[in-house]
PDB file of N, CA, C and O in Angstrom, chain B, residues numbered from 101:
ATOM      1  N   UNK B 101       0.847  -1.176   0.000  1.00  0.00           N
ATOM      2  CA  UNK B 101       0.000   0.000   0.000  1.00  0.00           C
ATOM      3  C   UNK B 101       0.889   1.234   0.000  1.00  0.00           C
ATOM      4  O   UNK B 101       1.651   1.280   0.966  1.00  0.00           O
ATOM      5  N   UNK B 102       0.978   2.375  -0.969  1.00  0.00           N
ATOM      6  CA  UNK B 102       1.731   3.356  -1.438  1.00  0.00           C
ATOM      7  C   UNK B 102       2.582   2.835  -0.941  1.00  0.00           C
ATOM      8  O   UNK B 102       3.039   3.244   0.126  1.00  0.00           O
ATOM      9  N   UNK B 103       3.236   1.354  -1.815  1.00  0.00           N
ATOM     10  CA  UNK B 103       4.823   1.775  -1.212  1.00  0.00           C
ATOM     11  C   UNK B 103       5.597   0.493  -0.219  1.00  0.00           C
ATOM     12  O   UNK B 103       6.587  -0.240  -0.233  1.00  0.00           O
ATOM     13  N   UNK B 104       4.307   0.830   0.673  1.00  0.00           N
ATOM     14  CA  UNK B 104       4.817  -0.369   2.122  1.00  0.00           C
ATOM     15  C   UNK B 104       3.919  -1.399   2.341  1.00  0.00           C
ATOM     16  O   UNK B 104       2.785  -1.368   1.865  1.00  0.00           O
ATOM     17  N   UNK B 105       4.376  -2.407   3.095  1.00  0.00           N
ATOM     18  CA  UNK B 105       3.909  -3.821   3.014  1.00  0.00           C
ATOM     19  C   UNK B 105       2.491  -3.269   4.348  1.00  0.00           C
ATOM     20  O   UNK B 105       2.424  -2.257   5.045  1.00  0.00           O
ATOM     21  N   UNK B 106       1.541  -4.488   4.222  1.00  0.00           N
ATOM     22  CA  UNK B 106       0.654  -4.237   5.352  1.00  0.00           C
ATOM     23  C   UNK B 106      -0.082  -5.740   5.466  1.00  0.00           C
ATOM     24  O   UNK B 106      -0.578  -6.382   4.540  1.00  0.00           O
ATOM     25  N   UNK B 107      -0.007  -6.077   6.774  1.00  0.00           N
ATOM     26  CA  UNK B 107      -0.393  -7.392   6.801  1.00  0.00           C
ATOM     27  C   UNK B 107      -1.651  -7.693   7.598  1.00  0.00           C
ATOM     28  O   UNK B 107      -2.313  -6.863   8.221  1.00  0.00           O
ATOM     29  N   UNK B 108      -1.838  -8.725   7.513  1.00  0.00           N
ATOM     30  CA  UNK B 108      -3.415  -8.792   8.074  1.00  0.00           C
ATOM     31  C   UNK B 108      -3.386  -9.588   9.104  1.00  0.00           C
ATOM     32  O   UNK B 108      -2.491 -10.431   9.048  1.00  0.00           O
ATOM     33  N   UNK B 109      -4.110  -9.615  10.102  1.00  0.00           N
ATOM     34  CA  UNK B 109      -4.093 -10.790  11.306  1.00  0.00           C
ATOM     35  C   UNK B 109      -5.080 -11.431  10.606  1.00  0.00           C
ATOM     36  O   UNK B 109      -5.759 -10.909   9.722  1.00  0.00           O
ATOM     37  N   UNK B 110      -5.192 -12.915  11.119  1.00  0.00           N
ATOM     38  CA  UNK B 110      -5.877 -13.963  11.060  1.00  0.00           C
ATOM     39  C   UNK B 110      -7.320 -13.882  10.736  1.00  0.00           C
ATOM     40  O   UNK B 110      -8.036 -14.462   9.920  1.00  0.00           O
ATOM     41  N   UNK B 111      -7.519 -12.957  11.660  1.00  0.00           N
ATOM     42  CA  UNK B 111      -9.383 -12.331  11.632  1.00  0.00           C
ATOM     43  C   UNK B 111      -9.566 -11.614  10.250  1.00  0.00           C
ATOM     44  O   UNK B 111     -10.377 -11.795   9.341  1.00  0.00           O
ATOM     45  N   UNK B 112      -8.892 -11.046  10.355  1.00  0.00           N
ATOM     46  CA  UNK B 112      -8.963  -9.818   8.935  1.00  0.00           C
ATOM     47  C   UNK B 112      -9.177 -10.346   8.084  1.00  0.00           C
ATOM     48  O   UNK B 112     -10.209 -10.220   7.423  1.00  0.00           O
ATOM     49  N   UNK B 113      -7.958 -11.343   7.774  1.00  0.00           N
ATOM     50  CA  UNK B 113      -7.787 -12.209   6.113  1.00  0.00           C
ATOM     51  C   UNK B 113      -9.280 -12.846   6.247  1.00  0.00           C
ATOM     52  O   UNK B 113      -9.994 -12.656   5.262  1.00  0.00           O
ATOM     53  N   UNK B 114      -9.856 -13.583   7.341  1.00  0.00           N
ATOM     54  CA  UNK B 114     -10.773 -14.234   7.081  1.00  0.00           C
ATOM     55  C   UNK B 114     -12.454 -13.286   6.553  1.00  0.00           C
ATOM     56  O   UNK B 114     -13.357 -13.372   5.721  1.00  0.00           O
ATOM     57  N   UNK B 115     -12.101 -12.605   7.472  1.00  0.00           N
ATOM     58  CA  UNK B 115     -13.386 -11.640   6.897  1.00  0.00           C
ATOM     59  C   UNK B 115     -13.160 -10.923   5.002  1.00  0.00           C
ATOM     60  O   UNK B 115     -13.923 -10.837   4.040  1.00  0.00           O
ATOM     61  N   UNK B 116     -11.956 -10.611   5.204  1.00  0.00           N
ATOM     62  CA  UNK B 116     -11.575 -10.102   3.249  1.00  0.00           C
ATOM     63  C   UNK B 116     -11.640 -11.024   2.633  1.00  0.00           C
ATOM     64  O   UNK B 116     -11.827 -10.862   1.428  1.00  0.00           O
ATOM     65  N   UNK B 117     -11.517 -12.420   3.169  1.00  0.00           N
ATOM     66  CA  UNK B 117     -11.616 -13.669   2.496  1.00  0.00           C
ATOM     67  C   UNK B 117     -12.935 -13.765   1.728  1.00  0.00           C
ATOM     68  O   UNK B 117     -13.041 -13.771   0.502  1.00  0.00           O
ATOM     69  N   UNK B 118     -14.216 -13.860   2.887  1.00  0.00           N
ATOM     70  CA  UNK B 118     -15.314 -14.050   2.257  1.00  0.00           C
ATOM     71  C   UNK B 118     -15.644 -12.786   1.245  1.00  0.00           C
ATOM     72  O   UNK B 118     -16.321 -12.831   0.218  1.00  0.00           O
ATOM     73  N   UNK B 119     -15.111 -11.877   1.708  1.00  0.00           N
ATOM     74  CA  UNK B 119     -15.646 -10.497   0.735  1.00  0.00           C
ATOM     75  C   UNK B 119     -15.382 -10.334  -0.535  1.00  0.00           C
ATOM     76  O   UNK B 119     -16.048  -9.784  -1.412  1.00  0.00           O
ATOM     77  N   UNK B 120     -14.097 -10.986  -0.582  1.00  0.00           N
ATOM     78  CA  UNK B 120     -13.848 -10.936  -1.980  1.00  0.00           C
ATOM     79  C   UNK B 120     -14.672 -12.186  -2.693  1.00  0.00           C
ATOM     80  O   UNK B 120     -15.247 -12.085  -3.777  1.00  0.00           O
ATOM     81  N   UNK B 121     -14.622 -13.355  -1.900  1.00  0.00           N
ATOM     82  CA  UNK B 121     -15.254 -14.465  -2.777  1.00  0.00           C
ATOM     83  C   UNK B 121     -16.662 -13.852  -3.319  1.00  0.00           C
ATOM     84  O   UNK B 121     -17.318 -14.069  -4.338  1.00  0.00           O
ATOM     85  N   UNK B 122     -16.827 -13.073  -2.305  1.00  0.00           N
ATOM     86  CA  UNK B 122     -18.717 -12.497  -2.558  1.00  0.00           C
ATOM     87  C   UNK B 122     -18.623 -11.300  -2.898  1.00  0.00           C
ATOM     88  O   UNK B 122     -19.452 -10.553  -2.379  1.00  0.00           O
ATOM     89  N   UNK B 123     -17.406 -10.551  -4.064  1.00  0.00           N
ATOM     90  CA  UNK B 123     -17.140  -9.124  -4.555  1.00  0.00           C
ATOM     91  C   UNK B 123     -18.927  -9.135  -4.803  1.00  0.00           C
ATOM     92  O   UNK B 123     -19.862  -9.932  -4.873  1.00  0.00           O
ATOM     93  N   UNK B 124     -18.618  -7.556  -4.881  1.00  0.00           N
ATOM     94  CA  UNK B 124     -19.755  -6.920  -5.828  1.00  0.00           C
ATOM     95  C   UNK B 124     -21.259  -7.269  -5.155  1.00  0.00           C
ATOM     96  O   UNK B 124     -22.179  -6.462  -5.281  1.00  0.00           O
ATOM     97  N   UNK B 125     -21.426  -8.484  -4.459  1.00  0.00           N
ATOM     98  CA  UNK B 125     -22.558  -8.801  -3.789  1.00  0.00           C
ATOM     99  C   UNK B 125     -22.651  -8.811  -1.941  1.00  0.00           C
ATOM    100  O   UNK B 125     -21.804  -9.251  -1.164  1.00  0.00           O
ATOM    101  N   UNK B 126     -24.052  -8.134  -1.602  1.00  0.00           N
ATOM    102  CA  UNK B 126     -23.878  -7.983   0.077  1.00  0.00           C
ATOM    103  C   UNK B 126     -23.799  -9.428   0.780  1.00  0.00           C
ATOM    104  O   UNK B 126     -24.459 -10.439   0.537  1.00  0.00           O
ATOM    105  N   UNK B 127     -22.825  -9.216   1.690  1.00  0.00           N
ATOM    106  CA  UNK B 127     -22.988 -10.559   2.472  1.00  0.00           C
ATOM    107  C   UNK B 127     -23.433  -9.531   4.025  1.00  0.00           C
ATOM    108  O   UNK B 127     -23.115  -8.379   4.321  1.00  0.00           O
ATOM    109  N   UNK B 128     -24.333 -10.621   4.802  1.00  0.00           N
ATOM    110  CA  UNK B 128     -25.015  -9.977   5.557  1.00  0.00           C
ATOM    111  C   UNK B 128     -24.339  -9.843   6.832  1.00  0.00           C
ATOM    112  O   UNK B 128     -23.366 -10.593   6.918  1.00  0.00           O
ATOM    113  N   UNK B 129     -24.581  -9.026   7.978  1.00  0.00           N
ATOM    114  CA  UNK B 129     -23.923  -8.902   9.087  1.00  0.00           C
ATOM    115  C   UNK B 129     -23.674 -10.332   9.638  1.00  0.00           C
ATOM    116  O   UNK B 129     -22.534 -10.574  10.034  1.00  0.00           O
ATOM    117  N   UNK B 130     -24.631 -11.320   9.707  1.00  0.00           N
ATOM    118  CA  UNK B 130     -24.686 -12.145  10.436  1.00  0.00           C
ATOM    119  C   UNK B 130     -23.540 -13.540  10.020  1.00  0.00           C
ATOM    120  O   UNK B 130     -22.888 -14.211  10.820  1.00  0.00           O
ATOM    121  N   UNK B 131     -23.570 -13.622   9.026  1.00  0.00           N
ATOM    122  CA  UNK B 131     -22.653 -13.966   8.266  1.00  0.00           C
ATOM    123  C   UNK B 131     -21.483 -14.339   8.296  1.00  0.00           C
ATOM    124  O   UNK B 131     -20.840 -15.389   8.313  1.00  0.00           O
ATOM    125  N   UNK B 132     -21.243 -12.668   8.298  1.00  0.00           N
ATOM    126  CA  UNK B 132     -19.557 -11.895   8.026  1.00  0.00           C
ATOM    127  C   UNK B 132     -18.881 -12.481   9.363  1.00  0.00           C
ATOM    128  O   UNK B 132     -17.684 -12.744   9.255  1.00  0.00           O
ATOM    129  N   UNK B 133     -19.359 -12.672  10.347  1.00  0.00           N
ATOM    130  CA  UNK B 133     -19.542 -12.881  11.631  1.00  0.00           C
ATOM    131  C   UNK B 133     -19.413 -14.429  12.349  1.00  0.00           C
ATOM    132  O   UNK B 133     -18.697 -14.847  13.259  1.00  0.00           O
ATOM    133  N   UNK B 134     -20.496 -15.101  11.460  1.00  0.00           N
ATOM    134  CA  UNK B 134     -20.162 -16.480  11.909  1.00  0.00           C
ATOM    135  C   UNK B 134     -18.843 -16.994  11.365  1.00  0.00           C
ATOM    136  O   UNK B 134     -18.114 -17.653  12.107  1.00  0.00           O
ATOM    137  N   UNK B 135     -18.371 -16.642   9.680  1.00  0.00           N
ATOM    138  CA  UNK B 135     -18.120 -16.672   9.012  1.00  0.00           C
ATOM    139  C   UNK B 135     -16.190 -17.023  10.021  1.00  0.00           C
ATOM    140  O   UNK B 135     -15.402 -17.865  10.453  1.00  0.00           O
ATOM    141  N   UNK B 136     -16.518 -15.438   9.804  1.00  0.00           N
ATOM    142  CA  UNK B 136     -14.900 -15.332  10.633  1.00  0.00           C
ATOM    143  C   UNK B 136     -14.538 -15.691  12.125  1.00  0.00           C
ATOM    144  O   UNK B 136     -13.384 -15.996  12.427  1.00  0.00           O
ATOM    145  N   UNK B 137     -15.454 -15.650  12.953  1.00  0.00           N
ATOM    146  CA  UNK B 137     -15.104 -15.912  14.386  1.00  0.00           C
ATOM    147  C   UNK B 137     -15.830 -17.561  14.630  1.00  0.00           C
ATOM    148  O   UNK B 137     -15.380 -18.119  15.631  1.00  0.00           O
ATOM    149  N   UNK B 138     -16.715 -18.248  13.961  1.00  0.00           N
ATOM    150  CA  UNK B 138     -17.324 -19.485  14.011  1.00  0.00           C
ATOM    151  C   UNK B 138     -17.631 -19.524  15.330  1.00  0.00           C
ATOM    152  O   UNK B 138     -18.263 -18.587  15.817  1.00  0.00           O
ATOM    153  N   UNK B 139     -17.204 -20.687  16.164  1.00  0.00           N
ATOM    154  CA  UNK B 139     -17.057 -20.912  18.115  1.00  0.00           C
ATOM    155  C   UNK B 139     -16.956 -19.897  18.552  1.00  0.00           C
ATOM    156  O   UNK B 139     -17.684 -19.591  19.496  1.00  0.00           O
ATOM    157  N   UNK B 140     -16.029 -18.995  18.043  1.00  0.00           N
ATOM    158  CA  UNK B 140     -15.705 -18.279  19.392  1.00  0.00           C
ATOM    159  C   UNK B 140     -16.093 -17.241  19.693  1.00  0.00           C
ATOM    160  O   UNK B 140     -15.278 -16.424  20.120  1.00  0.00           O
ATOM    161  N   UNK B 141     -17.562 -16.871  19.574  1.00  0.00           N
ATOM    162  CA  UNK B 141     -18.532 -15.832  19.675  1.00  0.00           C
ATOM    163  C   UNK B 141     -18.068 -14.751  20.333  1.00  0.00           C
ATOM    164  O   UNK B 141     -16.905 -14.355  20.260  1.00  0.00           O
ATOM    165  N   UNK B 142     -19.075 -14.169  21.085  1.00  0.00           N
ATOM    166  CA  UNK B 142     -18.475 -12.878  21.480  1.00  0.00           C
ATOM    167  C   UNK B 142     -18.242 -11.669  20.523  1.00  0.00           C
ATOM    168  O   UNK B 142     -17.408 -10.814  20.821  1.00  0.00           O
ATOM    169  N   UNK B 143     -18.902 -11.601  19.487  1.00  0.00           N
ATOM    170  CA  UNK B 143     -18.628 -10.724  18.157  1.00  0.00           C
ATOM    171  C   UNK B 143     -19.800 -10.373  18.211  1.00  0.00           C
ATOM    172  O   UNK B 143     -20.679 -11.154  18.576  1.00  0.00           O
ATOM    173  N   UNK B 144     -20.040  -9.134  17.858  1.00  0.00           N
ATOM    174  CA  UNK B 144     -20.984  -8.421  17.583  1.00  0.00           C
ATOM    175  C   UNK B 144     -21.254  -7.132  16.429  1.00  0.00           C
ATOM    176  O   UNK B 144     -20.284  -6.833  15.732  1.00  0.00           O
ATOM    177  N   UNK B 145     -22.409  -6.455  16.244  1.00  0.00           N
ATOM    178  CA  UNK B 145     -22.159  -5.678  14.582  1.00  0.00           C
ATOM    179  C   UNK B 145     -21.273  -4.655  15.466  1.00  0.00           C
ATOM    180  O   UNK B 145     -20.311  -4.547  14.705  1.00  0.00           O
ATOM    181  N   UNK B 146     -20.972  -3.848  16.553  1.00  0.00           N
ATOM    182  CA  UNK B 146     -20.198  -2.904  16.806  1.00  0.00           C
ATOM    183  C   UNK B 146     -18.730  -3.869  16.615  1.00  0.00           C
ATOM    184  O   UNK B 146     -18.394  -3.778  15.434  1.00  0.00           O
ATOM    185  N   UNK B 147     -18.189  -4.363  17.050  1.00  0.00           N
ATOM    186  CA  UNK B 147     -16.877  -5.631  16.527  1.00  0.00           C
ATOM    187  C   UNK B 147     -16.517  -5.608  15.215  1.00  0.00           C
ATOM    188  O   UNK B 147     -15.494  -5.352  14.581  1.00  0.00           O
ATOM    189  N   UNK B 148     -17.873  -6.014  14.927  1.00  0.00           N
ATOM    190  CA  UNK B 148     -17.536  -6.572  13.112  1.00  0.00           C
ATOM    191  C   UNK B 148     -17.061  -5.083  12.652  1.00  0.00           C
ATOM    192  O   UNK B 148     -15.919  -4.897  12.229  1.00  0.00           O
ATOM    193  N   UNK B 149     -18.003  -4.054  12.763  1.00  0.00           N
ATOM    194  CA  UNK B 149     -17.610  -2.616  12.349  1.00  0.00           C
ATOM    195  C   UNK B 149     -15.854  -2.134  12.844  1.00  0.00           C
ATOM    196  O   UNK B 149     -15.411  -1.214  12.155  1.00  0.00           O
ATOM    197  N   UNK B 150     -15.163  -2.523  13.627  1.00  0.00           N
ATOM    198  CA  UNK B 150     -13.964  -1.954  14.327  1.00  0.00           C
ATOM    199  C   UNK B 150     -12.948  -2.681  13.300  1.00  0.00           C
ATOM    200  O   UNK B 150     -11.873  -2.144  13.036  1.00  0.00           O
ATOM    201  N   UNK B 151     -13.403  -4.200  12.601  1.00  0.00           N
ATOM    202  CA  UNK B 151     -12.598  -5.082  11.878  1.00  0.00           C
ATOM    203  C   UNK B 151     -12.899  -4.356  10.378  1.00  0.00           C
ATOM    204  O   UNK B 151     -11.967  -4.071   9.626  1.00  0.00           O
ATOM    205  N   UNK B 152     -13.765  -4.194  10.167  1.00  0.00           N
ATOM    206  CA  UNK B 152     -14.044  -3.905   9.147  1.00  0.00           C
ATOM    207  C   UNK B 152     -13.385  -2.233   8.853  1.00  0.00           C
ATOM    208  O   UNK B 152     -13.101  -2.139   7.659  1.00  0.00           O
ATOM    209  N   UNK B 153     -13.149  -1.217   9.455  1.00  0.00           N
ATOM    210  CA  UNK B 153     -12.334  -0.061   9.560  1.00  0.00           C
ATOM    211  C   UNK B 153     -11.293  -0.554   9.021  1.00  0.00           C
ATOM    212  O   UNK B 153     -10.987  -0.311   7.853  1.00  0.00           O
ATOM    213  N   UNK B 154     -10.334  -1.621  10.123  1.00  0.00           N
ATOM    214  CA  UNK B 154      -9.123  -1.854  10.212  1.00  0.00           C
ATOM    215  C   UNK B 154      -8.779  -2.179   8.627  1.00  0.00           C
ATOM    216  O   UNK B 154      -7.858  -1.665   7.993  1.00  0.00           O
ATOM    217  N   UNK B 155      -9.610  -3.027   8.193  1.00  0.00           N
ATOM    218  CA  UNK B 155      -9.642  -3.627   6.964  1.00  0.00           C
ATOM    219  C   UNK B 155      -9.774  -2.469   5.393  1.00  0.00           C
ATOM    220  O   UNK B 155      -9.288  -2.731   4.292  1.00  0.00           O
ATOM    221  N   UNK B 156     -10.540  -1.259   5.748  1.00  0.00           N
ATOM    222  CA  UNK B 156     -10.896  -0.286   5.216  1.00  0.00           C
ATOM    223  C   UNK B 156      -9.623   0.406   5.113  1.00  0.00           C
ATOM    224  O   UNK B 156      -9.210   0.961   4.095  1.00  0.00           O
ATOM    225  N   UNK B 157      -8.745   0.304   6.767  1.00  0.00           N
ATOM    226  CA  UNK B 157      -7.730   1.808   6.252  1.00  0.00           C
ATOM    227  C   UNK B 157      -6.352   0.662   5.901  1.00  0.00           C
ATOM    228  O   UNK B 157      -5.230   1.083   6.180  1.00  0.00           O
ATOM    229  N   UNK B 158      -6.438  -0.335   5.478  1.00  0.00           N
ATOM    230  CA  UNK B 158      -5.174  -1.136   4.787  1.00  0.00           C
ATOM    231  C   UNK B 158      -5.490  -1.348   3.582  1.00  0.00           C
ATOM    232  O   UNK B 158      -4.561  -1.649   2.833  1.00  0.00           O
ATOM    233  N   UNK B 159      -6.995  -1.257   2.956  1.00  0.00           N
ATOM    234  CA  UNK B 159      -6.859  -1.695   1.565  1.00  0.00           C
ATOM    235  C   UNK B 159      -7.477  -0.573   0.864  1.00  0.00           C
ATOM    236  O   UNK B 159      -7.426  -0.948  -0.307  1.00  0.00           O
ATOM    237  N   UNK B 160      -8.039   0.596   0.873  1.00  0.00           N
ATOM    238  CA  UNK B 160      -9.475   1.223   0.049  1.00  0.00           C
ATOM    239  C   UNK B 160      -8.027   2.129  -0.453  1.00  0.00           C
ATOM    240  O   UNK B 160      -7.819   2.121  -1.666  1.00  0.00           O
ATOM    241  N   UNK B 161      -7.174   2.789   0.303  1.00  0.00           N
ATOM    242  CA  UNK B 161      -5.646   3.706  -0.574  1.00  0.00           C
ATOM    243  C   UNK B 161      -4.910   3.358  -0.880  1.00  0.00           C
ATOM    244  O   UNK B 161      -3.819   3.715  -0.436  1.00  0.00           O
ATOM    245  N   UNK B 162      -5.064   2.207  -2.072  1.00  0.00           N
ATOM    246  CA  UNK B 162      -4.149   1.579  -2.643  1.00  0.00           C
ATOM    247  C   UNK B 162      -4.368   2.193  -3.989  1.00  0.00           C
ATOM    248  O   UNK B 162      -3.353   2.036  -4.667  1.00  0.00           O
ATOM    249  N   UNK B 163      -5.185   2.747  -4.546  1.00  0.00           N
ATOM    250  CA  UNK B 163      -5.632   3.646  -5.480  1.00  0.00           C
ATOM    251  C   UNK B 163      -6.861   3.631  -5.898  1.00  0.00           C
ATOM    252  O   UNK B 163      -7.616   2.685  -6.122  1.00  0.00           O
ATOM    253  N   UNK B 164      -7.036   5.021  -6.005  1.00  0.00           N
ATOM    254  CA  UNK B 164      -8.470   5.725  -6.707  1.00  0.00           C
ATOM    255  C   UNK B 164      -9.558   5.064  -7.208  1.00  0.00           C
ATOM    256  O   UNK B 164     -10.731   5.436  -7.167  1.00  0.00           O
ATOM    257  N   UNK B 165      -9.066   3.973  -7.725  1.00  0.00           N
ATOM    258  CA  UNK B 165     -10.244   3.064  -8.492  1.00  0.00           C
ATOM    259  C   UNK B 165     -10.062   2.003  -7.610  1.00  0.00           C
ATOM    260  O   UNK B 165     -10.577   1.010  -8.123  1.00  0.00           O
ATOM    261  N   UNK B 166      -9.283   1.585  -5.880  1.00  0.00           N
ATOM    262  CA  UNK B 166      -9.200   0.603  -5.498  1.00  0.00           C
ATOM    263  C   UNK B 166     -10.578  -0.071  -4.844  1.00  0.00           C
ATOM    264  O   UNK B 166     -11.677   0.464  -4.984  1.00  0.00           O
ATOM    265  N   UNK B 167     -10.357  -1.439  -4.040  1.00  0.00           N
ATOM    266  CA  UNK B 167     -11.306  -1.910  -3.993  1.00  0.00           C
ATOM    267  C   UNK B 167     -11.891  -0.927  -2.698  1.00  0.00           C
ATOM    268  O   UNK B 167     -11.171  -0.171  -2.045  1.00  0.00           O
ATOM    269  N   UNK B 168     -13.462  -1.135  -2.475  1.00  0.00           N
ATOM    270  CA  UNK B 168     -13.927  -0.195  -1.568  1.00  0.00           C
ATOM    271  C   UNK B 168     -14.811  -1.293  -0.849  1.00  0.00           C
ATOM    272  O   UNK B 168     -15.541  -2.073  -1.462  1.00  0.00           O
ATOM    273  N   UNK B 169     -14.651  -1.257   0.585  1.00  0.00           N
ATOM    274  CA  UNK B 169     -16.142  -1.586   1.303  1.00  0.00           C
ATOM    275  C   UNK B 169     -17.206  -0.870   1.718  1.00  0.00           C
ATOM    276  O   UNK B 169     -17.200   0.081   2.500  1.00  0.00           O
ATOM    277  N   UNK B 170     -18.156  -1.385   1.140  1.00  0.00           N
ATOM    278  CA  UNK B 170     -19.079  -0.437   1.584  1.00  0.00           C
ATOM    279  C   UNK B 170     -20.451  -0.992   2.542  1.00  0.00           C
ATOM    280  O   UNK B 170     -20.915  -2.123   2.397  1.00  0.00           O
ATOM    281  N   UNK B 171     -20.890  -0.183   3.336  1.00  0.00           N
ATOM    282  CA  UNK B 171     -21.900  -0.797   4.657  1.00  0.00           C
ATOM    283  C   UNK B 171     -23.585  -0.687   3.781  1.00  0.00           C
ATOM    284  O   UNK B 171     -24.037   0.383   3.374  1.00  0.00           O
ATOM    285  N   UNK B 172     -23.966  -1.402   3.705  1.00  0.00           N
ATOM    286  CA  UNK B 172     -25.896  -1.583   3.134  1.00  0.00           C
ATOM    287  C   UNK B 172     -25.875  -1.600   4.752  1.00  0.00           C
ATOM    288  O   UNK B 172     -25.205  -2.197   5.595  1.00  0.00           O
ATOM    289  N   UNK B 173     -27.138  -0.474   4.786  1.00  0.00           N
ATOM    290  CA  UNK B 173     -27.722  -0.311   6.150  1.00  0.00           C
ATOM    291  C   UNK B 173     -28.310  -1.376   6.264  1.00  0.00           C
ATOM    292  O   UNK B 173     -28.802  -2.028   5.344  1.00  0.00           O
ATOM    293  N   UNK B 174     -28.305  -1.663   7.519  1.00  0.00           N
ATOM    294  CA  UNK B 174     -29.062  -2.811   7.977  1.00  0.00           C
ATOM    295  C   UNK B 174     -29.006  -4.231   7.473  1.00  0.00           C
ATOM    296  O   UNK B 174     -29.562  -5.250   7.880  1.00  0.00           O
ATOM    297  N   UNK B 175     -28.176  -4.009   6.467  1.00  0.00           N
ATOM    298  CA  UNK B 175     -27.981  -5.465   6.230  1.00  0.00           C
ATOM    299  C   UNK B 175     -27.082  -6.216   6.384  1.00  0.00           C
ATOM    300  O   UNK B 175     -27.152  -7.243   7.059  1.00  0.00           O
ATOM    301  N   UNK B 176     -25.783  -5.692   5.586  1.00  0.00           N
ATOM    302  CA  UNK B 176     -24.556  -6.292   5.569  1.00  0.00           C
ATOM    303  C   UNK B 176     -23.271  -5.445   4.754  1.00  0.00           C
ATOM    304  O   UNK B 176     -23.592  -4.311   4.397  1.00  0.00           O
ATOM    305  N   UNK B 177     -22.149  -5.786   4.491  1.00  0.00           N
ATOM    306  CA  UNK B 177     -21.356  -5.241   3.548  1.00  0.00           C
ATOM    307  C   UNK B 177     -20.906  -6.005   2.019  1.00  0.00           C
ATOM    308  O   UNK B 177     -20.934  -7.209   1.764  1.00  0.00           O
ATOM    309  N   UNK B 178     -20.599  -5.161   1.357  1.00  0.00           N
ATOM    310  CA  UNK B 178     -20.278  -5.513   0.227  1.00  0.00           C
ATOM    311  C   UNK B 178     -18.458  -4.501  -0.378  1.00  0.00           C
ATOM    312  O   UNK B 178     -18.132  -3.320  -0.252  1.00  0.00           O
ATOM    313  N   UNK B 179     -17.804  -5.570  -0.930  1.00  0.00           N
ATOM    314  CA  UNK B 179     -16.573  -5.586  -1.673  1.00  0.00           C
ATOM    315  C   UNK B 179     -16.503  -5.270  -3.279  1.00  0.00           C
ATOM    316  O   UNK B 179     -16.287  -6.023  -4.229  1.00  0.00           O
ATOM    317  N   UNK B 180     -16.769  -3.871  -3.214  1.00  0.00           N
ATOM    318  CA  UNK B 180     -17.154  -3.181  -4.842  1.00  0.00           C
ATOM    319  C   UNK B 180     -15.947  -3.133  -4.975  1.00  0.00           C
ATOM    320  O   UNK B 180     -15.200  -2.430  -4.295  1.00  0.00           O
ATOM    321  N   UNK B 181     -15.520  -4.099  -6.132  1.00  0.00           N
ATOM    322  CA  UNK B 181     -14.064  -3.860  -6.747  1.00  0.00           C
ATOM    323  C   UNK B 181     -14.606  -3.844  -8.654  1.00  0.00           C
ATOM    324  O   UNK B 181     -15.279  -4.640  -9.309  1.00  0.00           O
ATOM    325  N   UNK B 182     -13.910  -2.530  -9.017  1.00  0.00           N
ATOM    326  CA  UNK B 182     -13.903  -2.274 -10.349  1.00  0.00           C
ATOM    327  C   UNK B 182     -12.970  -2.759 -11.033  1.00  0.00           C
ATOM    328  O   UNK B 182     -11.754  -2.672 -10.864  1.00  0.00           O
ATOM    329  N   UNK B 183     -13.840  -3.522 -12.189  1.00  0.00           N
ATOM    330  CA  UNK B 183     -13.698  -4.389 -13.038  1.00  0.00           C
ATOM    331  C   UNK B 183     -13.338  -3.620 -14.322  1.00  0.00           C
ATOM    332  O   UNK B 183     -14.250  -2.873 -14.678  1.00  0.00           O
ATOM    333  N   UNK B 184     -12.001  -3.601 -15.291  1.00  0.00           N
ATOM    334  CA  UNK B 184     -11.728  -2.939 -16.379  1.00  0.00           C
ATOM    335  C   UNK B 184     -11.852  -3.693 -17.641  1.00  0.00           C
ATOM    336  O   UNK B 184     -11.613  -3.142 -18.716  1.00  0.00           O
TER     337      UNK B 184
END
């Protein structure tokens, strides 16, 4: 990212994991959630939102047309990556 390396913890990759498999389409809060934490509950949409930042300020300034997450109220997020 401009330049320098940026790595992801365990949680992260798993949540960008599903996002990308599901570009372009919402995957829902509940989901995103089982998805990445499975057993070990304790996650919640304020959580998922703090991962999902983290995840926001390592990948969306990689450039102008990069990939973006974006929040559907109430539902879930989605991984709009433009396609050339």
């Amino acid at each position: 990212m401009r330049g320098n390396n940026s790595s992801l913890s365990r949680l992260e990759f798993r949540l960008l994991n599903l996002l990308v498999v599901r570009q372009n389409r919402v995957v829902k809060f509940d989901e995103l959630i089982s998805h990445t934490w499975g057993n070990l509950g304790g996650m919640d949409r304020q959580g998922l939102y703090v991962f999902i930042s983290r995840l926001r300020n390592k990948i969306e300034y990689i450039s102008e047309d990069g990939p973006r997450i974006i929040c559907i109220r109430d539902l879930g997020y989605l991984l709009r990556i433009h396609l050339d």
